[in-house]
Backbone bond lengths (Angstrom), bond angles and torsions (degrees), N, CA, C in turn:
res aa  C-N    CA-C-N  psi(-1)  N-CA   C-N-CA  omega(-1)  CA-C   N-CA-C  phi
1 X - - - 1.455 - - 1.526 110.57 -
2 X 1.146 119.35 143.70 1.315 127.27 -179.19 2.020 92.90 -115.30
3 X 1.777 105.25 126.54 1.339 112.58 143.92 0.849 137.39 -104.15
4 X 1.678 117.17 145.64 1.291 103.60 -164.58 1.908 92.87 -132.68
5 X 1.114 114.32 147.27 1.531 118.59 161.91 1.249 122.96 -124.47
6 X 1.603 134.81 153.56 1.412 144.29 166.79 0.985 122.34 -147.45
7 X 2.028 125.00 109.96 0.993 108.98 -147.92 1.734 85.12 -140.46
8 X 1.351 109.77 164.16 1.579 116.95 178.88 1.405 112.62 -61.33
9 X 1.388 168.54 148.99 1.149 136.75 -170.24 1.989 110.61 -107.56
10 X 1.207 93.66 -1.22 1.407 119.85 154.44 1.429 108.46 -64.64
11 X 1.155 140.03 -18.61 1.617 128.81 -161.39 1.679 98.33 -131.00
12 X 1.493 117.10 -13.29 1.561 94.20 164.21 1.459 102.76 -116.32
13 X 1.856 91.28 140.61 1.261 117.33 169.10 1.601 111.24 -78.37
14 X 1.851 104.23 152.15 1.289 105.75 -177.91 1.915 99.98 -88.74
15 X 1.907 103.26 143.51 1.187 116.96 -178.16 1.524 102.41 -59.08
16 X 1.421 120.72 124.65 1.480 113.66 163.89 1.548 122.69 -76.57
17 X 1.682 111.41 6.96 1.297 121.25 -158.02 1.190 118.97 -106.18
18 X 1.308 99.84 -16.22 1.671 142.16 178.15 1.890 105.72 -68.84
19 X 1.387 111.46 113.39 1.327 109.82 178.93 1.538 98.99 -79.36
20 X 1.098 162.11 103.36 1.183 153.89 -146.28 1.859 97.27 -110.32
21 X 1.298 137.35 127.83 1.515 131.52 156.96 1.477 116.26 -30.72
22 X 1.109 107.27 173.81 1.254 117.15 145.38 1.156 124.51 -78.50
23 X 1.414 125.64 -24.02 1.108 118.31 -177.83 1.658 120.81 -71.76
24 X 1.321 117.43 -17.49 1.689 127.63 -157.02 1.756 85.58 -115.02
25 X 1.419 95.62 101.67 1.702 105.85 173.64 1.523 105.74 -101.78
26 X 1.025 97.25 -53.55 1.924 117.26 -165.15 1.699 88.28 -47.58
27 X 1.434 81.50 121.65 1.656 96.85 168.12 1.731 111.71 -68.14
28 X 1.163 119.06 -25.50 1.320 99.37 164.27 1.483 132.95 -81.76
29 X 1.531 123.08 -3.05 1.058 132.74 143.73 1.205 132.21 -63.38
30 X 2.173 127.10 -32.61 1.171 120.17 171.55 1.188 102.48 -68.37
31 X 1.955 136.54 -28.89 1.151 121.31 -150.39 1.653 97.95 -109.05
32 X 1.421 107.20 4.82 1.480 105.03 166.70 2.069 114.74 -85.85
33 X 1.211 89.20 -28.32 1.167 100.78 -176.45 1.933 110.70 -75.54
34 X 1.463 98.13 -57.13 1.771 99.27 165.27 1.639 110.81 -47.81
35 X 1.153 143.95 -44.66 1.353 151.48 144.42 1.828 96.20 -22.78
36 X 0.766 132.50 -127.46 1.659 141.85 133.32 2.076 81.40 53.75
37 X 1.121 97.58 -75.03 1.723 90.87 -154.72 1.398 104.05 -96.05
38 X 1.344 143.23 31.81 1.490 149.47 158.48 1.696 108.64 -105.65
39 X 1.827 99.54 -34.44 1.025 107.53 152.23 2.054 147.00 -50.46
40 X 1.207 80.65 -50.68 1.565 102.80 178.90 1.995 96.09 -95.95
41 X 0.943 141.62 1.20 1.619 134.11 159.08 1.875 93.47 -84.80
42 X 1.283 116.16 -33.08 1.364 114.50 -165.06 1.853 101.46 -65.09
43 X 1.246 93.61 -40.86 1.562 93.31 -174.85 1.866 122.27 -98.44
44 X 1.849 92.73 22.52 1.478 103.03 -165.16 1.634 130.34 45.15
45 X 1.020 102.09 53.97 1.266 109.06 168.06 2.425 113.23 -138.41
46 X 0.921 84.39 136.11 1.455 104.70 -155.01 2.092 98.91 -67.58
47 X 1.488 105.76 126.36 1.098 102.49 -165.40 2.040 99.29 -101.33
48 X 1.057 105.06 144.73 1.625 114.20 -177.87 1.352 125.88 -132.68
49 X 1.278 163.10 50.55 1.139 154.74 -97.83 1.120 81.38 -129.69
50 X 1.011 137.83 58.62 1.869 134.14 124.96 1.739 114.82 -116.87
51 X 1.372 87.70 3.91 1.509 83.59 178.10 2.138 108.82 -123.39
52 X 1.490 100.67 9.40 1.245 99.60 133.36 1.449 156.29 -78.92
53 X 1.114 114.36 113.69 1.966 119.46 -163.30 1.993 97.58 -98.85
54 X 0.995 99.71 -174.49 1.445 116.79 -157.85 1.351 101.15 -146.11
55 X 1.496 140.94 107.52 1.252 133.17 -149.68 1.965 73.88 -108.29
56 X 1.852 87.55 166.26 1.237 118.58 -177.39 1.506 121.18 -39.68
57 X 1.383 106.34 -19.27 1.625 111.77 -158.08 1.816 82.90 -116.69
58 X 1.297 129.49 -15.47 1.381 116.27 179.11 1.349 128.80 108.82
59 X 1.901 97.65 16.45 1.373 110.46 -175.81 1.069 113.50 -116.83
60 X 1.563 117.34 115.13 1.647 133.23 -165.79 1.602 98.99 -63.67
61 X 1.317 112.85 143.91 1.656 115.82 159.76 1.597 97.73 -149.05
62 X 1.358 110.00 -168.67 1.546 150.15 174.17 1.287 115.32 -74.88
63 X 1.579 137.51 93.92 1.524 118.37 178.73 1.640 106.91 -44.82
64 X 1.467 125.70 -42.40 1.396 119.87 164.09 1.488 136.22 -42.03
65 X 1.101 107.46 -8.08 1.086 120.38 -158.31 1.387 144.62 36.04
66 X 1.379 110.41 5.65 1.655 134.95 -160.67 1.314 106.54 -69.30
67 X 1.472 95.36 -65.59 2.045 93.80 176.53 1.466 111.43 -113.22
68 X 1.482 117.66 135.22 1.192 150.31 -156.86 1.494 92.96 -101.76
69 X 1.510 118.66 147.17 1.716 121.79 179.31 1.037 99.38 -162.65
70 X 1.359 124.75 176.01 1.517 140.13 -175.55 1.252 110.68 -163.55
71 X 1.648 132.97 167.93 1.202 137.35 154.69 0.729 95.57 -144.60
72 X 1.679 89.91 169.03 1.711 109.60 163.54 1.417 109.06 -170.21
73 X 1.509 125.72 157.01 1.737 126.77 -163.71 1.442 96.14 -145.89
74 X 0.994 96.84 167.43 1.324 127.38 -170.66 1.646 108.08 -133.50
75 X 1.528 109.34 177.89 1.180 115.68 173.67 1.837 107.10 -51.10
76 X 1.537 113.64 -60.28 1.321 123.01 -177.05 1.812 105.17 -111.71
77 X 1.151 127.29 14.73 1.478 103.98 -174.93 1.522 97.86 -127.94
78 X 1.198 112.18 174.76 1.463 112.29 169.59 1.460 89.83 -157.83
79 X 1.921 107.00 135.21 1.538 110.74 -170.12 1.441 91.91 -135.63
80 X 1.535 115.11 135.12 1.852 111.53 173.31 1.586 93.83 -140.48
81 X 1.237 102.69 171.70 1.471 108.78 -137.48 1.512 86.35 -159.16
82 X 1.679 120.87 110.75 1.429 118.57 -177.22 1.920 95.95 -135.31
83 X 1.422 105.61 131.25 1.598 137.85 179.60 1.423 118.70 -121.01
84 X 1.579 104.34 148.51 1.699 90.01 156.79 1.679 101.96 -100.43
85 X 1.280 119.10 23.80 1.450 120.75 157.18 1.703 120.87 -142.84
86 X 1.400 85.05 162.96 1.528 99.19 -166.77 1.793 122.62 -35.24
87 X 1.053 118.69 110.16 1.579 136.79 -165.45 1.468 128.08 -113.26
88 X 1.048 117.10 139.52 1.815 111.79 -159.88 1.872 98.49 -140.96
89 X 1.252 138.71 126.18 0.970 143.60 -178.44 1.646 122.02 -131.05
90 X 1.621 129.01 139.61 1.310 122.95 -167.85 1.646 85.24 -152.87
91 X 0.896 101.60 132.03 1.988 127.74 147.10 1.362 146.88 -140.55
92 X 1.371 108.24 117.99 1.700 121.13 -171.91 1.295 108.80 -92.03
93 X 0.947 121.85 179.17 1.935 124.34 173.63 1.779 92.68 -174.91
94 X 1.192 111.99 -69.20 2.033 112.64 -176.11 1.048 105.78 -112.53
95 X 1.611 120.90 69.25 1.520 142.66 153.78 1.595 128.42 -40.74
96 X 1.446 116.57 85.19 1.403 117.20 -174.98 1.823 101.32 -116.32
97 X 1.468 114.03 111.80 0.868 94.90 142.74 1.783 134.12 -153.23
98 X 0.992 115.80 177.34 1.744 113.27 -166.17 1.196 105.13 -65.33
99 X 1.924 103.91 150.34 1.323 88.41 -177.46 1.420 119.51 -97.87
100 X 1.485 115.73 33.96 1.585 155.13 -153.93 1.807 92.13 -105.24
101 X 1.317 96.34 -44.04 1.632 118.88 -165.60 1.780 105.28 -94.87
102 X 0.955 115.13 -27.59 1.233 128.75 -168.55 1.344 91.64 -82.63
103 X 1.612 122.71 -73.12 1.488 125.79 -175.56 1.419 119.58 -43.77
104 X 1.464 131.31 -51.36 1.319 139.27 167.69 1.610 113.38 -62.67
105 X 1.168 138.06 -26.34 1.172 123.64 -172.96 1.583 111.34 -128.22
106 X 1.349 137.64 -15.16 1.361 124.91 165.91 1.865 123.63 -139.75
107 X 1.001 124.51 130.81 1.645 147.39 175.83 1.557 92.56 -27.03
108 X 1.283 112.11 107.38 1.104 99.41 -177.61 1.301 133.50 -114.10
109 X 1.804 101.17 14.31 1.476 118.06 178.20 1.520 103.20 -92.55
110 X 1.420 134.03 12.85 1.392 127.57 -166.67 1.052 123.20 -104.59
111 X 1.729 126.56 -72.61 0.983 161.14 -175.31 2.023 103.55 -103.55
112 X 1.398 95.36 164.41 1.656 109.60 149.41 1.360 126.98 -75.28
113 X 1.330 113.57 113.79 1.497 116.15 -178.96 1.693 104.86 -22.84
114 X 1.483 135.66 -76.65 1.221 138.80 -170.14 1.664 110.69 -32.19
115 X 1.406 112.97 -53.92 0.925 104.96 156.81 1.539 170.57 -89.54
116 X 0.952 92.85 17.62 1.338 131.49 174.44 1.897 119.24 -97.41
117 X 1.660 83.23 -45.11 1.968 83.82 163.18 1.512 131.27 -66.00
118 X 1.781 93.89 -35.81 1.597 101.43 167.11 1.345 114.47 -82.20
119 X 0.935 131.65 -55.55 1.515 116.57 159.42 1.525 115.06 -12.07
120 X 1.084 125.03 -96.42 1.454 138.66 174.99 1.608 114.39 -28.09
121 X 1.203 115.82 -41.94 1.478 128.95 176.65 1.033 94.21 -51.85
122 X 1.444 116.53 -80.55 1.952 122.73 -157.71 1.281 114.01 -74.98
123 X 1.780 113.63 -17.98 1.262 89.46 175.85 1.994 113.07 -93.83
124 X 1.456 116.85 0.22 1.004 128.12 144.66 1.823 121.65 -23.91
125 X 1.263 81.78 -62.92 1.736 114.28 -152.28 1.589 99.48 -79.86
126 X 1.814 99.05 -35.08 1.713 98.31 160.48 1.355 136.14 -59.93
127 X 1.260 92.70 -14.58 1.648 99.88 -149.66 2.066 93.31 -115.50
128 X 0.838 111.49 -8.69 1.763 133.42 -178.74 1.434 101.37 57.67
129 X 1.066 134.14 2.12 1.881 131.34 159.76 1.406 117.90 -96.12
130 X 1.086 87.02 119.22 1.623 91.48 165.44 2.124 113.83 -145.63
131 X 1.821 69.63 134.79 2.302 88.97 -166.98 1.665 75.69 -119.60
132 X 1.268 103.39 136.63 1.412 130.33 145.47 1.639 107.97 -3.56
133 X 1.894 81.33 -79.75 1.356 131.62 -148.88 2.149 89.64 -55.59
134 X 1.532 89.70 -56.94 1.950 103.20 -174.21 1.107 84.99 -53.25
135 X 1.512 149.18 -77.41 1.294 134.09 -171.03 1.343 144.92 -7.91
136 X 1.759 97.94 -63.37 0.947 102.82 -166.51 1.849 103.13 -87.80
137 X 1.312 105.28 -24.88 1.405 110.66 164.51 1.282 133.88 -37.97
138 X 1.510 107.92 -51.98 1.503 109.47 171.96 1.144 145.62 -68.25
139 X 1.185 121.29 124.46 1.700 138.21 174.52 1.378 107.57 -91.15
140 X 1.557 100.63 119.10 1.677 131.09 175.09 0.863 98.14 -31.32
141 X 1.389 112.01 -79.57 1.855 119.90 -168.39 1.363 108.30 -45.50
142 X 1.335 140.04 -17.38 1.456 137.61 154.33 1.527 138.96 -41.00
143 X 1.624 98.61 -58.87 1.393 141.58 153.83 2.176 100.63 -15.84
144 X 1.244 106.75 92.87 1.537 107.71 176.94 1.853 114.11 -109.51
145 X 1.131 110.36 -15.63 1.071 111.11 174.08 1.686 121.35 -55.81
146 X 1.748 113.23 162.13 1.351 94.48 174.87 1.770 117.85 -110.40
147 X 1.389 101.95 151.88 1.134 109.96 -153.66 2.021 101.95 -152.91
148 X 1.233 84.82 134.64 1.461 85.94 174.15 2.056 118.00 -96.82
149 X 0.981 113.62 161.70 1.425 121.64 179.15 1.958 105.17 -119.81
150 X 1.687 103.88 118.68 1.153 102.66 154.10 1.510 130.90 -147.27
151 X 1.675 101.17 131.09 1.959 109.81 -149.23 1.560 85.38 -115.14
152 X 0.937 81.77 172.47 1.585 101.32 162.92 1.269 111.08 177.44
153 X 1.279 153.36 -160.56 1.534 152.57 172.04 1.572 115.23 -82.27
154 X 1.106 113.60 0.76 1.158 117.96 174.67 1.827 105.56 -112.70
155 X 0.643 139.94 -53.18 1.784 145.12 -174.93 1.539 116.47 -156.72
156 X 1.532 101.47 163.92 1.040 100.34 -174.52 1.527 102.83 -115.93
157 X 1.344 136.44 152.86 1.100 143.11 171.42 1.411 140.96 -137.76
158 X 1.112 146.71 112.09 1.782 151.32 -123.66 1.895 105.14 -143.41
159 X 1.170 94.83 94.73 1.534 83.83 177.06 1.720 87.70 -131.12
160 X 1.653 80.76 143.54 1.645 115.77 -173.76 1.819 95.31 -118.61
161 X 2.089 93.52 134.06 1.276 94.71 162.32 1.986 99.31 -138.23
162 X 1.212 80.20 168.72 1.725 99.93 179.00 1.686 105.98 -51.79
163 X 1.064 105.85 -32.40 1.904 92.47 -171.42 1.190 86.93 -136.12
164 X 1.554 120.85 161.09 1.427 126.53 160.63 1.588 122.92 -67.29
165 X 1.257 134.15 121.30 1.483 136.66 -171.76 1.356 106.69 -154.84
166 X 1.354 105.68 152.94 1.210 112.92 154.65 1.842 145.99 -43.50
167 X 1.395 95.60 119.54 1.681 96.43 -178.99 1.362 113.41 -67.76
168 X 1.439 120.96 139.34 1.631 112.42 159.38 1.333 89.41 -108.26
169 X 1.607 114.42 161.30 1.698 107.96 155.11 1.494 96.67 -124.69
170 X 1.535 98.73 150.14 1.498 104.14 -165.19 1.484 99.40 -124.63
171 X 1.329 111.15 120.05 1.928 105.82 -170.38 1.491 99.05 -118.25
């Protein structure tokens, strides 16, 4: 099973229970992370945040390696994404970007910029490498992995997992 959550970031409170580092200031990280462990009690499995590491490229996991997670925020959303396989997550909602930024980093006769940035984000974030250079390289229509798409009028959201499975959403 793949979980997935999306929540206003106005509506989750940060865990006070949560020993948080020093390193994790950004309130949307404590409240991505409190997200993260209501999540993982939901599916009985025991949440520990000292035994999350941050690999070289900037992708949090499990020294256990058992369950796999992701986040990601937006201006107003915050979306995390928990597997017992490899998982990649991206969310937009107030998508601005240059067209300075646009030209250097995405194909721009294909797709809609928005989508195409989140795309690339999560499947980045799936894949735990990320080069500039691979970035700006990749073409969507390339992109073979499986991955679900979820829009609505408010944001868009792209989470990629290692095998095809079922979504739960957990609110």
């Amino acid at each position: 099973m793949i979980y997935v959550s999306i929540r206003k970031k106005d509506e989750i409170s940060i865990d006070e229970d949560i020993s948080f580092s020093k390193n994790i200031t950004r309130e949307e990280s404590r409240k991505a992370y409190s997200l993260l462990k209501k999540m993982m009690d939901f599916v009985g499995v025991d949440f520990d945040i000292s035994k999350v590491r941050i690999s070289k490229n900037g992708k949090p996991y499990f020294i256990d390696n058992r369950i796999k997670f992701n986040y990601s925020h937006s201006t107003h959303y915050i979306a995390c994404i928990l597997s017992d396989c490899e998982v990649g997550i991206d969310i937009e909602d107030d998508f601005k970007i240059s067209k300075e930024a646009a030209f250097l980093y995405l194909n721009q006769a294909s797709f809609n910029l928005r989508y195409q940035w989140v795309m690339k984000e999560a499947y980045f974030k799936f894949k735990g490498d990320f080069s500039e250079d691979e970035f700006k390289k990749l073409r969507v229509e390339d992109i073979d992995s499986f991955h679900h798409i979820i829009e609505n009028d408010r944001y868009l959201c792209v989470a990629f997992c290692e095998k095809e499975d079922d979504i739960v959403f957990f609110s």
